[in-house]
Backbone bond lengths (Angstrom), bond angles and torsions (degrees), N, CA, C in turn:
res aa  C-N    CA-C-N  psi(-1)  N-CA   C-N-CA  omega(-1)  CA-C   N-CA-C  phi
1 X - - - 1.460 - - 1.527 108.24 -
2 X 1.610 120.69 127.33 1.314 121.45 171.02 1.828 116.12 -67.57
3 X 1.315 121.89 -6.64 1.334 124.44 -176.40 1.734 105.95 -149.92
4 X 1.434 93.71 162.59 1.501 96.32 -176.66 1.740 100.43 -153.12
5 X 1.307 123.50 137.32 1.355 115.26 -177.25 1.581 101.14 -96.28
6 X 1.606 93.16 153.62 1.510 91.55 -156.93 2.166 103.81 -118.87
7 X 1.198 115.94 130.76 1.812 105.16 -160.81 1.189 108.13 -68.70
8 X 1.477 118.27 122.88 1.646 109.97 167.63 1.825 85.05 -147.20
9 X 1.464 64.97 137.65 1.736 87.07 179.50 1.293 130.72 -59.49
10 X 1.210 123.58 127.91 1.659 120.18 -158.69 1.335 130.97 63.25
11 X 1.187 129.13 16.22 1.668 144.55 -153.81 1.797 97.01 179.65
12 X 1.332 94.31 170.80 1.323 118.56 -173.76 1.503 101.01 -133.56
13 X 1.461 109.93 136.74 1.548 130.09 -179.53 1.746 115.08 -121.96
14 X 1.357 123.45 130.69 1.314 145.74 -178.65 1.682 108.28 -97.41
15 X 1.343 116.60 114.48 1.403 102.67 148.57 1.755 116.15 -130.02
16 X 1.282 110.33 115.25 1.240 140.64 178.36 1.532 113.02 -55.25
17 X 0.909 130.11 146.95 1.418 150.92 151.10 1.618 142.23 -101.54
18 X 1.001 130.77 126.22 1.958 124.13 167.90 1.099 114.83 177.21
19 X 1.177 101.10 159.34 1.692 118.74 -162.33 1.732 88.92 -83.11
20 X 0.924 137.25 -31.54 1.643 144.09 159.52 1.218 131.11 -104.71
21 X 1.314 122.82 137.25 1.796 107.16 171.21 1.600 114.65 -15.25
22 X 1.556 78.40 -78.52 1.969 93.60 -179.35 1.392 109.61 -27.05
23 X 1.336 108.57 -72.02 1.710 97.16 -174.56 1.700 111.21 -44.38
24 X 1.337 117.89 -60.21 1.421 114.27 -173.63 1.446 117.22 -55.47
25 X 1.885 132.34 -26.64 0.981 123.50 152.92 1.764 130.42 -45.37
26 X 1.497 96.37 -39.53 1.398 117.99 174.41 1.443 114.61 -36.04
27 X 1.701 86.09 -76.77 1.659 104.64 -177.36 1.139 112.11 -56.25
28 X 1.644 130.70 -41.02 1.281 94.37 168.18 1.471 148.91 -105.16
29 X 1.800 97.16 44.46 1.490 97.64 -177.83 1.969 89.39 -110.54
30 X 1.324 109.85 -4.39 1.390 114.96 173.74 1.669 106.45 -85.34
31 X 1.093 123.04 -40.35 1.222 127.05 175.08 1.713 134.47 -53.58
32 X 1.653 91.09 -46.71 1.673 127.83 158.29 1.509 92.22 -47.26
33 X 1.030 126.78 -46.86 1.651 121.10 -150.58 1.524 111.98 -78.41
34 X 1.395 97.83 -26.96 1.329 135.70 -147.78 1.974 87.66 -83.82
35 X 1.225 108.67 -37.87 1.756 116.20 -166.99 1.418 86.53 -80.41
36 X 1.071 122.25 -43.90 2.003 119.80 -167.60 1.359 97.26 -64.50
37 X 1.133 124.32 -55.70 1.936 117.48 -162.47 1.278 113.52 -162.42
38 X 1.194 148.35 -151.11 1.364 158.16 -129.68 1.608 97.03 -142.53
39 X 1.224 118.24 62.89 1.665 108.96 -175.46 1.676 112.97 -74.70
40 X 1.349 112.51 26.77 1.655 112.66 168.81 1.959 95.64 -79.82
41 X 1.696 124.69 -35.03 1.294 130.23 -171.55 1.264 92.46 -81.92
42 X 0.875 145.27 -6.42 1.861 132.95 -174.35 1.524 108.68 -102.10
43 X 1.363 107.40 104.67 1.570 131.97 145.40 1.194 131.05 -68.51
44 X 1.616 92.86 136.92 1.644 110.09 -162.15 1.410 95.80 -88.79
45 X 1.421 127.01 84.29 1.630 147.34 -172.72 1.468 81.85 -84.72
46 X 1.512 121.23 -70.33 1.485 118.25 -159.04 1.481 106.94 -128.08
47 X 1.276 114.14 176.37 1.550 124.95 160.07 1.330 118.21 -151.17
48 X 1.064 118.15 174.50 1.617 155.03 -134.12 1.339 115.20 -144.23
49 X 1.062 131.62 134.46 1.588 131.37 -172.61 1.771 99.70 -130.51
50 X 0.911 120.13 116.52 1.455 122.45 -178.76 1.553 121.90 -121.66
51 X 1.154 108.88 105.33 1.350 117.84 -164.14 1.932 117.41 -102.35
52 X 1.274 109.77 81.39 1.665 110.02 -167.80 1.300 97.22 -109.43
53 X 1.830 98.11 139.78 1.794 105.07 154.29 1.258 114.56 -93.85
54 X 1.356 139.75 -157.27 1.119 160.32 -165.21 1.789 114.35 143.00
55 X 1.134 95.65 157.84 1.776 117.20 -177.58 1.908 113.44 -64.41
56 X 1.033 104.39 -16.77 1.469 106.86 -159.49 1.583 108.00 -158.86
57 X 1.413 110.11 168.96 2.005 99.51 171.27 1.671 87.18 -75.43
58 X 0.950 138.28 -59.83 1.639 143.50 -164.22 2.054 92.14 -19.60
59 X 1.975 79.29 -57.60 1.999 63.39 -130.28 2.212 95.66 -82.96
60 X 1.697 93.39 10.12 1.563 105.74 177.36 1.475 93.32 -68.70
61 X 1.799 137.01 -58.89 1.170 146.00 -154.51 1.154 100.22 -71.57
62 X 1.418 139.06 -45.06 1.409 128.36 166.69 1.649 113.94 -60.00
63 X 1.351 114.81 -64.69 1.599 100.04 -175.64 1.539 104.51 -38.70
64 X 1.281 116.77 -65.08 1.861 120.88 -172.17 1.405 96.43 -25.16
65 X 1.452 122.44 -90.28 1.087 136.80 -177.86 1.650 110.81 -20.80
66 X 1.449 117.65 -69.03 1.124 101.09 166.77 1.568 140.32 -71.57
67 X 1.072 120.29 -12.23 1.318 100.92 149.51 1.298 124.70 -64.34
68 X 1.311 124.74 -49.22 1.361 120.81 -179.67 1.655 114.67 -43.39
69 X 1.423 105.09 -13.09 2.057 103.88 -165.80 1.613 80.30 -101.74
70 X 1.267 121.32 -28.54 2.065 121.12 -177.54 2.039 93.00 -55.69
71 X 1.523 105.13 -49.38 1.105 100.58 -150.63 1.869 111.67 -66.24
72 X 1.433 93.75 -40.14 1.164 101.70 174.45 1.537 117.87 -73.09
73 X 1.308 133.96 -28.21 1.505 128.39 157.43 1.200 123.34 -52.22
74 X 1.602 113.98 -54.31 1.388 128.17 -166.14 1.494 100.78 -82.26
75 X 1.315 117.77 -34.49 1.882 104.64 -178.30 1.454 118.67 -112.31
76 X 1.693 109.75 -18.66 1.413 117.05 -165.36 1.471 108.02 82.04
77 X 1.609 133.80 10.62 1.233 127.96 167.67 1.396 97.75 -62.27
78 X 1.465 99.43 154.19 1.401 114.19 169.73 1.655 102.58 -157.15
79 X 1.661 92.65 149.38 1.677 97.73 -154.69 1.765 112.00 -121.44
80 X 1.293 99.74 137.53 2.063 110.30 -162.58 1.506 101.87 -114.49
81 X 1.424 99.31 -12.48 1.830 101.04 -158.56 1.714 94.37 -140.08
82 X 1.187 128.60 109.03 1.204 119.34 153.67 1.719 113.80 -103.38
83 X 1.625 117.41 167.03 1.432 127.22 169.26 0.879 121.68 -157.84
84 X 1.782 113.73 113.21 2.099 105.38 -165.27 1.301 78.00 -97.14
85 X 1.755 87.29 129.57 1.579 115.77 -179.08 2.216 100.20 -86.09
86 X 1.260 101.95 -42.67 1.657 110.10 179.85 1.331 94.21 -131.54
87 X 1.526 111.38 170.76 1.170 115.96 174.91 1.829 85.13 179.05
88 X 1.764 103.97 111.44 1.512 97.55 136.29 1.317 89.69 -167.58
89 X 1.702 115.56 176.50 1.527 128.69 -140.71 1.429 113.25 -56.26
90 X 1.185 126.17 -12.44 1.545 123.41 158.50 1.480 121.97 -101.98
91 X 1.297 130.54 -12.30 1.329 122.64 166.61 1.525 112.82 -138.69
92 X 1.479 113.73 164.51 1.232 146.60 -171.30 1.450 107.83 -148.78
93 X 1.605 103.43 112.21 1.418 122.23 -177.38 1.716 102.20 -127.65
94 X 1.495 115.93 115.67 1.435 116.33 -167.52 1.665 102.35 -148.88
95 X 1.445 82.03 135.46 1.752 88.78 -178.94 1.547 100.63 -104.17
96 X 1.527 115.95 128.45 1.259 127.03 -167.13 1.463 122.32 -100.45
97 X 1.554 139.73 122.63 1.491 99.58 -156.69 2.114 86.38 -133.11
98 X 1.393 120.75 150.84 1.046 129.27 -175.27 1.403 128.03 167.42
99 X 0.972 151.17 -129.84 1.405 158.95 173.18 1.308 126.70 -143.24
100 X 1.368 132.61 177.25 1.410 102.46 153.73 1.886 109.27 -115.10
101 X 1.758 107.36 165.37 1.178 109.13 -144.61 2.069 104.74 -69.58
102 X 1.385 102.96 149.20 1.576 99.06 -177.09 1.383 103.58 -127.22
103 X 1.534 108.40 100.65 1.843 82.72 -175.45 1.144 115.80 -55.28
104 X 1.104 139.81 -56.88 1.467 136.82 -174.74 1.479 119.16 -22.43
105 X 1.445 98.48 -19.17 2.128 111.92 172.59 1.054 102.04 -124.45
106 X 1.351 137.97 -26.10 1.460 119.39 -168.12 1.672 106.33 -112.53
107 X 0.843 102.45 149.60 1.888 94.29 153.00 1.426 129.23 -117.12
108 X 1.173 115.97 135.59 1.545 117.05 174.75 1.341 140.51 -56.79
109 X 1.116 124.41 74.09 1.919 102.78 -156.55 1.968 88.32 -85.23
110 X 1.197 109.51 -95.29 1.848 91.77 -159.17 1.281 115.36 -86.30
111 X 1.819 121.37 159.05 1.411 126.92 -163.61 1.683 90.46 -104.50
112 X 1.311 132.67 91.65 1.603 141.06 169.03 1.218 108.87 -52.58
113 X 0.794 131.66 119.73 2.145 138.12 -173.58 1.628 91.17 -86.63
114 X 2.211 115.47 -64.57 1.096 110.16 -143.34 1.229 93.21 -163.25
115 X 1.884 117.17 136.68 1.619 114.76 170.75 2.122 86.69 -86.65
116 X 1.466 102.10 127.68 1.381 117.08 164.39 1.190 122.30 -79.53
117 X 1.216 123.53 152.66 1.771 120.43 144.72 1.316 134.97 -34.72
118 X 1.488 98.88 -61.97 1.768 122.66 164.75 1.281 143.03 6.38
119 X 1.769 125.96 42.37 1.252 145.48 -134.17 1.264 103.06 57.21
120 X 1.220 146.63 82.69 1.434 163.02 129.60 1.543 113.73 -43.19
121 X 1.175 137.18 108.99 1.387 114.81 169.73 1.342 107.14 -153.12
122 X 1.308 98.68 145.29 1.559 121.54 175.92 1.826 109.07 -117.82
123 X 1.397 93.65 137.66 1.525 73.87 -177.98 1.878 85.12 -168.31
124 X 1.332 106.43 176.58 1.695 91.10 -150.50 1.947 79.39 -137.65
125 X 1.051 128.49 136.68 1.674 125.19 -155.41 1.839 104.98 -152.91
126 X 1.015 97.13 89.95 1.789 119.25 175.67 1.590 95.75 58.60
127 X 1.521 100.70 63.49 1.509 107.21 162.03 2.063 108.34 87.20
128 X 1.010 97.29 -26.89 1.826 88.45 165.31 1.376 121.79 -109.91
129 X 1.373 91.26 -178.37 2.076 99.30 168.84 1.427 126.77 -88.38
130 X 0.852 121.49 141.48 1.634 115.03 155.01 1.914 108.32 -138.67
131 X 1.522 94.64 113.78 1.387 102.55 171.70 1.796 115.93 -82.39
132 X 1.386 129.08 -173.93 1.189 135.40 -165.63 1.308 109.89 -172.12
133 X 1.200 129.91 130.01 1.687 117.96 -177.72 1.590 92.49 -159.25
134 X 1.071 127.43 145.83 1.683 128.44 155.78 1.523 83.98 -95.42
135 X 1.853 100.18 160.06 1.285 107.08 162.62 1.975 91.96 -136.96
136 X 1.319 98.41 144.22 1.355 125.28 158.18 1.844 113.93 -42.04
137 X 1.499 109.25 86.32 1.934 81.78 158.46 1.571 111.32 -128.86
């Protein structure tokens, strides 16, 4: 498994995986997806290209993250396929691929408010990644 949810009380925790940043950014905007619903039913009908800066990978992996929870609040997209198109410490360029959500096919398991700061960590461990994020639900 590229992700694993991690127990913290009252909140929900992500830890990511990849043989590259990119991949570990990947996994965990696939993983995120993974807490909302059943993304084995989510078809890549359409996509999304999301282009964020930020100061650091830290605070790049949170904006990403949160847009991806904007996208799915504000449109009901929901995402099966991610691809970091660029990636270095000021930008994040990712083509997003999925549907938007239908209950009638999907089901909802958790309502994500926010990817936090909140022990955040990136850290790179005998040649790979492992990301970390609590998110707000």
């Amino acid at each position: 498994m590229d992700f694993e949810v991690i127990d913290i009380s009252g909140d929900v925790g992500l830890r990511a995986y990849g043989s590259s940043i990119k991949e570990a950014f990947v996994n965990a905007g696939i993983g995120m997806f993974s807490l909302i619903t059943d993304i084995s039913r989510i078809e890549p009908k359409d996509e999304i290209i999301l282009d964020i800066t930020g100061d650091s990978f830290e605070f790049l992996l949170v904006n990403y993250l949160n847009e991806l929870i904007f996208q799915f609040d504000a449109y009901g997209f929901t995402a099966c396929k991610i691809e970091v198109l660029e990636l270095t410490e000021n930008i994040i360029k990712a083509k997003v691929m999925g549907e938007n959500f239908d209950p009638s096919r999907h089901a909802q398991d958790l309502l994500i408010k926010a990817a936090t700061y909140h022990n955040l960590k990136i850290e790179k461990v005998d040649g790979s990644f492992i990301v970390e994020v609590i998110f707000d639900i």
